[in-house]
Structure formats: structure tokens, C-alpha cells
C-alpha positions as CSV (number, residue, x, y, z in Angstrom):
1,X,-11.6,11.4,19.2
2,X,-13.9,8.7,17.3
3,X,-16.8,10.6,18.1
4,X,-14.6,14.0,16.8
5,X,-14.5,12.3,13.6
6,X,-17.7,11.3,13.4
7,X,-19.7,14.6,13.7
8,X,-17.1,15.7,11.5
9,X,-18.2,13.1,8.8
10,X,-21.9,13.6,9.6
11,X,-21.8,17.9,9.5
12,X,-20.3,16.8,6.2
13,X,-22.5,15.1,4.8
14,X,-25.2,17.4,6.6
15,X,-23.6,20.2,4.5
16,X,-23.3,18.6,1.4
17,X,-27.4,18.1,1.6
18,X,-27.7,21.5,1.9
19,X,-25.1,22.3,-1.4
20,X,-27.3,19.9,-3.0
21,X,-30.8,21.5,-1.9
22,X,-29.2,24.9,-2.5
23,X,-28.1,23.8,-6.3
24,X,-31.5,22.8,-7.1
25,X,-33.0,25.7,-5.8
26,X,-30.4,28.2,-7.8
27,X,-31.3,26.4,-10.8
28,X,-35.3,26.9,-10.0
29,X,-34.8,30.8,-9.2
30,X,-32.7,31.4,-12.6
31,X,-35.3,29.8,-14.5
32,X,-38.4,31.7,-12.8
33,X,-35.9,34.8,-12.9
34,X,-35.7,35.1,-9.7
35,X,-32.0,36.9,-9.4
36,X,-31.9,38.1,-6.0
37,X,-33.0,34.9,-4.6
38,X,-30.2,33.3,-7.4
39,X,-27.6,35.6,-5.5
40,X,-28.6,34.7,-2.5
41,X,-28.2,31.3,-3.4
42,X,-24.8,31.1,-4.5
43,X,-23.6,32.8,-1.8
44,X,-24.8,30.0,0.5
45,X,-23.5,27.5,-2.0
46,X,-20.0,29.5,-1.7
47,X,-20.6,29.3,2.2
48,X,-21.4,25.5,2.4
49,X,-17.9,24.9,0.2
50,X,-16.1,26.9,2.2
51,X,-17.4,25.2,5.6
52,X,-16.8,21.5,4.1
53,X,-13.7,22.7,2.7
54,X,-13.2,23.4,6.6
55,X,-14.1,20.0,7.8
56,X,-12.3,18.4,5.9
57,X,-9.1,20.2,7.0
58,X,-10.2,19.7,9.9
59,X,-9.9,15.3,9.3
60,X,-6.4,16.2,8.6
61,X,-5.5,17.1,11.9
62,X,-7.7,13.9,14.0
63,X,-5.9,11.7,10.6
64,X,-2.2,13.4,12.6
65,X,-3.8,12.7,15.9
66,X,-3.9,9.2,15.6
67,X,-0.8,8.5,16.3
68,X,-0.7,9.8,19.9
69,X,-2.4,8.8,23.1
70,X,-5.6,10.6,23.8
71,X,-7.4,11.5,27.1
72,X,-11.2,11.7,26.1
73,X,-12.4,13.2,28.9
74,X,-9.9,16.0,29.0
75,X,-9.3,16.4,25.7
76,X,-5.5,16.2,26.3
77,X,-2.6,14.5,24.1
78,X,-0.1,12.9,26.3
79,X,2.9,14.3,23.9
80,X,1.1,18.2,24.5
81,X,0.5,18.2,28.3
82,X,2.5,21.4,30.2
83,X,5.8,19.9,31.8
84,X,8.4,21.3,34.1
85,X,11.0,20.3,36.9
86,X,11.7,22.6,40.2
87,X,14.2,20.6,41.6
88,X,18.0,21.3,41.3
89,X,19.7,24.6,41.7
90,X,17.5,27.2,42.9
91,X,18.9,30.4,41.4
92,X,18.7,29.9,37.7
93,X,15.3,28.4,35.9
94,X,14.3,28.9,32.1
95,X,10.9,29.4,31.1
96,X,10.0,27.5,27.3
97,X,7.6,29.1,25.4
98,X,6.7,26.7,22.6
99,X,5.5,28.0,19.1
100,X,1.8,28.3,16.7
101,X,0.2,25.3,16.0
102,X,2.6,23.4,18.6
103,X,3.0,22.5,22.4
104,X,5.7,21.7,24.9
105,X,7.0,19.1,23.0
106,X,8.7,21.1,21.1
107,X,11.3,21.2,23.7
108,X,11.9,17.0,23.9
109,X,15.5,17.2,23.2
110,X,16.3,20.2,25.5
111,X,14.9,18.8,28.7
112,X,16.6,16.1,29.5
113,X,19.6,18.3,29.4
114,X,18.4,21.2,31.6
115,X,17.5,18.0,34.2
116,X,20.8,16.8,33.3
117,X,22.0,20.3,34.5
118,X,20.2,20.3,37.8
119,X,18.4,23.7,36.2
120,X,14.6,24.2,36.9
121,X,12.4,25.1,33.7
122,X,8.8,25.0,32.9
123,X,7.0,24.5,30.0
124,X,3.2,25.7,29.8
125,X,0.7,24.8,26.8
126,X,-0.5,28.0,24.8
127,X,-4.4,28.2,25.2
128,X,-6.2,26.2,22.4
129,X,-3.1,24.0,21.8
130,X,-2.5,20.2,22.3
131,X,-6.0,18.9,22.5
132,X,-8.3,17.7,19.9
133,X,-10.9,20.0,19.7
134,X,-9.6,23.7,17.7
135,X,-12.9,25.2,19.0
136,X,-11.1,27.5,21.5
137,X,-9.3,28.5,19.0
138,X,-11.9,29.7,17.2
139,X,-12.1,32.5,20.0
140,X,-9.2,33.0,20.9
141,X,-6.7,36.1,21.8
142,X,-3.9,37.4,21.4
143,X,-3.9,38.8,25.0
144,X,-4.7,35.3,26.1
145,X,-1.3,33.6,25.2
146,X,0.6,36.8,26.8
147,X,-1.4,35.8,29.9
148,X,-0.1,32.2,29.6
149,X,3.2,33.1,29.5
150,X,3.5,35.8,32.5
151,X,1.5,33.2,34.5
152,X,4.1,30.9,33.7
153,X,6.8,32.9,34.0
154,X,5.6,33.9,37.4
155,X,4.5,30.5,38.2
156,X,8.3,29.3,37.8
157,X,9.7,32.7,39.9
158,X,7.8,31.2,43.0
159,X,10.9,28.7,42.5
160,X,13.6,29.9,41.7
161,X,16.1,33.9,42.2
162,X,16.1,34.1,38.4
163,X,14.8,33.1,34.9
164,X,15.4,32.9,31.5
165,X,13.6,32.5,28.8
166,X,13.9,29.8,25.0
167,X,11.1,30.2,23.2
168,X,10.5,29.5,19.8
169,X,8.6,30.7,16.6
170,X,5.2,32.6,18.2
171,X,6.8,31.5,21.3
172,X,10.4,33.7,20.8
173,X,7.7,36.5,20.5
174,X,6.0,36.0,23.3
175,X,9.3,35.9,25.2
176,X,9.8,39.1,23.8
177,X,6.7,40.1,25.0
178,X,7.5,39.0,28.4
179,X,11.0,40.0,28.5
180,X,9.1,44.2,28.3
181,X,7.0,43.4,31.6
182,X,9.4,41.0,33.9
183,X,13.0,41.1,34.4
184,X,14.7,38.5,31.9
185,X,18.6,37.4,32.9
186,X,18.9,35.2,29.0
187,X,16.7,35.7,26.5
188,X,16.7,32.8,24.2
189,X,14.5,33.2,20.8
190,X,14.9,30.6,17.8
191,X,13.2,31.9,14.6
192,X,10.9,34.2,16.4
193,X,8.0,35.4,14.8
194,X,8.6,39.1,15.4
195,X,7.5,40.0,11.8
196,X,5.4,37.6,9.3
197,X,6.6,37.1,6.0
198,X,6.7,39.1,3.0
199,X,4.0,37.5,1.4
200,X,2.1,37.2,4.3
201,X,2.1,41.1,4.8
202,X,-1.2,41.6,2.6
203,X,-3.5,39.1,4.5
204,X,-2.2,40.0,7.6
205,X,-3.6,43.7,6.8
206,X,-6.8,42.1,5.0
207,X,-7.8,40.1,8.1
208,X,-6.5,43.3,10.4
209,X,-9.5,45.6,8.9
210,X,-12.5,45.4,10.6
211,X,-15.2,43.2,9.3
212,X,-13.1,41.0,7.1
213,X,-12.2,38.5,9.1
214,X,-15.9,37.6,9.8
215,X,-16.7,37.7,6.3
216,X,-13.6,35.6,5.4
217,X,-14.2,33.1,8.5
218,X,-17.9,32.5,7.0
219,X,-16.7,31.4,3.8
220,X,-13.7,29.4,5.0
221,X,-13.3,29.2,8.8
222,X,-10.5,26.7,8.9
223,X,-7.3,26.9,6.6
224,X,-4.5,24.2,6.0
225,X,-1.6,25.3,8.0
226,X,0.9,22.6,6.5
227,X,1.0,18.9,4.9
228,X,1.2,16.0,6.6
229,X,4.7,14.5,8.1
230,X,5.2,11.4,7.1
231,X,6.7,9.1,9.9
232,X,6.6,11.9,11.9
233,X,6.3,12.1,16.2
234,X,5.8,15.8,16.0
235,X,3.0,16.5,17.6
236,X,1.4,19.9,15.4
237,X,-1.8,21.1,14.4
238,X,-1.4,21.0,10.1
239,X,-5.1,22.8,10.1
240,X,-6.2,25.7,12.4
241,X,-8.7,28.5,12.5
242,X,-8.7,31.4,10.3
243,X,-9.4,33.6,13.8
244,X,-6.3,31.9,15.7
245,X,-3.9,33.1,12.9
246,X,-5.5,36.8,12.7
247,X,-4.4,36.5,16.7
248,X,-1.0,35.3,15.9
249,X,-1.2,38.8,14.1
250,X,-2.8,41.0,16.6
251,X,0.5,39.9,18.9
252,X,2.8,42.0,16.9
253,X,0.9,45.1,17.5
254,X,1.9,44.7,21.0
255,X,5.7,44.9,20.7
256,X,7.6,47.8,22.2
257,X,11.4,47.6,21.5
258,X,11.7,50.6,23.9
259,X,11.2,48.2,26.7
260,X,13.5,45.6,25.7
261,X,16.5,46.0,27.5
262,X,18.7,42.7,27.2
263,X,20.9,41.1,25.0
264,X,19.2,38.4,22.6
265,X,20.7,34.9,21.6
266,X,19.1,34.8,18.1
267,X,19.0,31.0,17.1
268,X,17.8,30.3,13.8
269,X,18.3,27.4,10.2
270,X,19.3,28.5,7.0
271,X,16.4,26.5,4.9
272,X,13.8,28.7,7.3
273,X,11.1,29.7,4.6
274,X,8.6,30.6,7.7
275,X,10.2,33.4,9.9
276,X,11.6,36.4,8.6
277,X,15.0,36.0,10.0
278,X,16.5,38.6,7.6
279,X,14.0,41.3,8.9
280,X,14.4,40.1,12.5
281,X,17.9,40.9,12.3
282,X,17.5,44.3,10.5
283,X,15.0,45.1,13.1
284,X,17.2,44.8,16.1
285,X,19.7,46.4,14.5
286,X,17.3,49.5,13.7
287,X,15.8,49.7,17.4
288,X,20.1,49.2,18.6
289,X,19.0,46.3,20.8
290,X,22.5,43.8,21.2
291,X,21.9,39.9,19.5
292,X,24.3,36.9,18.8
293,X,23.0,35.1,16.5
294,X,23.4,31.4,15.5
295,X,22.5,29.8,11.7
296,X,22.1,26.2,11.7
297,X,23.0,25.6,7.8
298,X,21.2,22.4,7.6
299,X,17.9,23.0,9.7
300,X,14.8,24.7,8.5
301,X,12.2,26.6,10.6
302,X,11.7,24.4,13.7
303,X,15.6,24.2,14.3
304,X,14.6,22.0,17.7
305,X,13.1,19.1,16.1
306,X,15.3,19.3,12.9
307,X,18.4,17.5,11.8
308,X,20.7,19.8,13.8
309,X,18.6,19.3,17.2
310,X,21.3,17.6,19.0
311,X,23.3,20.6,18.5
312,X,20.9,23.6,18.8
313,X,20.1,22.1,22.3
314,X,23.6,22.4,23.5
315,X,24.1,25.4,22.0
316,X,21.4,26.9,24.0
317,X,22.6,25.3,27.2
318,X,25.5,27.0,26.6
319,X,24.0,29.5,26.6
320,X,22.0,29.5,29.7
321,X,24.6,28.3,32.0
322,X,27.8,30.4,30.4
């Protein structure tokens, strides 16, 4: 990760020539009245801002990574590697599906009371997640996480009669997503990202039309996700792609509520200012499928990590094994 932050320091400073070069040259071309090579110009100086802009968001997230153990060969964090248990009972095993920006850890406080349980579970990294490097991410698809979950999912039915599925944020949709192609006996979903925000509605439909994410990923390819967490363990990305959040997007478009046949266990805090969870219930209600929901007063988005964890994972244990 030292040499991560290194190129990073070095493309920055790389860039910066190139502002500076760029400046000087603008300034020439006005003077000689050159101004279609002045336009030119200052559209590259736009594109050089935007790209250190970029880099540096991208120090925020190696300045985060610090704090955990680092493979440099494989790129993996110790906190972010998959993680599962197929011993105990047989019959019963829950699939985890962890959320954007995230990994398995998410899910620290549940596991040791599924082992506790004797109940089988898996927990699978998204593609692009819990390494260093965001350059798959960069790439990546919506299709692609589906594909990580089903090959978990089936991964974990080689073990056991039946599973169920917790998943949270992204990760309650994609266990939506699952829940329409393989049978589901509990499905779990905490804040799930089944519609973005309000004020996320006119970007999502910006970066949706064609050409526009290309054009907005060439002047600012990596966005600021969230700040810093002070004395925080959580492992999280606070800086990710423009493209990996236009494929967050694309998943909604491959909802069908037709297919979605079970009851859902709708877990979500009160202080959310991330999912929807008024519009996720409204939903539901609209396409009649059944939910019990759960409000955590004092939690916020990532109800598993939050104040109210120690509850919210016995609730959902409950859950599974009532």
C-alpha cells in the first residue's frame, strides 16, 4: 500500500505539471487570439482538476486503510476477506450479503451468534470491494455482484436443505435479486437499497443517459462517498468510482416484484438519511408483497455496526431460527 500511495503522490504531482503547462499555454493562446486552442485548453485544465480532485480522494481511502492489516501481494485486507462456517445443523444456513462501499465485516457482531447457533452461513466479498486498489471498480457491473451472490448462494446450498438470506444496504437488494431466481425460506433485508434517495433521483437519471457518464468520469472519475470515522474499525471505502455508483444504479433496473414471492423481515434505524425506508415500505405495499418491519430509534443507516447492534443481531436471529 506504500507504493499505492506513492504513484498516487507522484500522478499528482505529474498532473499538476501538466495544469501548470496547460495555464501557461491558455494564457499564450488568448493573447495570440488563439480561441479554439484557448477552449481546448481549459477543458484540459478542467480535466486535470477533476483527475487530482480524484487522487486525492483517492489518499482518503489508503489514509482509512492504514489502520488494517494488508496482504501486498493479494491486495486483500484481513478485516474484508469472504468468511463462512459449514459446520452445525445441516438444514438451515443464511447467506450475508454485505452492502456498497463495504465487505463481510459488516456482519462481525452477527457471526459469532449464528456459530453460537450451530447455523451454517456464508459471507462472500462483492467484486471490487475490500482490497486497496478501486481499479476494478472502475469497470465494474451491475450483473457482476448478482453473479457473486447466486454463486454464493449456491456455493452454501452444496451444504446445507435450505437458506436464508441478511443482507444489508446494496446487499438487501441483491437478496432481493436472488430471492426472484432461487428459492428463499427468510429473507432478511436491513435498509435495503431498493430505491436511491430523493435527491439522488436526478443524477441517477444523468449518469443513466448514454454518454454522460463518460463525459462526467473524464472530468471527475472518483467522488467522496463519506468522511472519515474517527476512531473507527469499520472497514469502508469513504471514496469510490463515479462508474461503481452508476452500477449500484443499473441494479435497480433489474428488480421484478412479480417474482418475489416471500414474506420480508424489513430491519431498518430511525436517523437513516441513506436508504429510502419510507419508499421501501410504500413500495411493498403497492406491489402487495407481506413485510414486518423493525425501526431501531437510535441507529442510523448501517443498523449492524451502530449503537443498537447488540440488538439488531438478535433480533435477526430471531428471526432466522423462529
Amino acid at each position: 500500500m506504500k507504493n499505492s500511495e506513492a504513484n498516487i503522490k507522484k500522478e499528482i504531482v505529474t498532473l499538476r505539471i501538466i495544469g501548470m503547462v496547460s495555464i501557461l499555454s491558455l494564457i499564450l493562446s488568448i493573447w495570440q487570439g488563439e480561441y479554439i486552442l484557448s477552449l481546448l485548453l481549459t477543458m484540459i485544465l478542467f480535466i486535470v482538476s477533476g483527475h487530482i480532485k480524484g487522487k486525492k480522494n483517492l489518499r482518503i481511502n489508503l489514509l482509512h486503510f492504514k489502520k488494517f492489516t494488508f496482504d501486498e501481494i493479494s491486495g486483500e485486507f484481513e478485516v474484508a476477506k469472504p468468511v463462512g462456517s459449514f459446520a452445525g445443523e445441516k438444514k438451515h444456513g443464511v447467506l450475508l450479503l454485505h452492502g456498497f462501499s463495504a465487505s463481510p465485516q459488516e456482519f462481525r457482531f452477527i457471526i459469532p451468534l449464528l456459530i453460537q447457533k450451530n447455523i451454517p452461513f456464508y459471507a462472500p466479498r462483492l467484486t471490487g470491494f475490500g482490497i486497496a486498489n478501486v481499479v476494478t471498480l472502475h469497470s465494474v457491473k451491475a450483473v457482476q455482484w448478482l453473479r457473486d451472490s447466486l454463486d454464493a448462494y449456491d456455493l452454501l446450498k452444496q451444504q446445507v436443505d435450505e437458506i436464508s438470506i441478511v443482507g444489508h444496504s446494496m446487499g438487501g437488494l441483491l437478496a432481493t435479486l436472488v430471492a426472484q431466481q432461487r428459492e428463499v425460506k427468510k429473507l432478511v433485508l436491513s435498509a435495503p437499497y431498493l430505491v436511491e434517495n430523493e435527491n439522488h433521483s436526478f443524477r441517477k437519471k444523468l449518469l443513466k443517459t448514454p454518454g454522460v457518464l463518460c463525459l462526467m468520469s473524464l472530468f471527475l472519475p472518483v467522488v467522496r462517498k463519506s468522511s472519515i470515522e474517527q476512531n473507527s474499525d469499520r472497514f469502508v471505502y469513504h471514496a469510490v468510482p463515479l462508474h461503481s455508483i452508476k452500477a449500484l444504479w443499473d441494479l435497480h433496473g433489474l428488480l421484478d416484484y412479480e417474482k418475489i414471492k416471500k414474506e420480508i423481515f424489513l430491519l431498518s434505524g430511525s436517523l437513516d438519511n441513506t436508504t429510502n425506508n419510507r419508499m421501501n415500505t410504500k413500495i411493498l405495499s403497492a406491489k402487495n408483497i407481506a413485510f414486518k418491519k423493525y425501526e431501531f430509534e437510535k441507529s442510523g443507516h448501517n443498523i449492524f455496526e451502530d449503537i443498537e447492534r447488540e440488538e439488531v443481531a438478535q433480533k435477526v436471529i430471531e428471526i432466522l431460527t423462529e
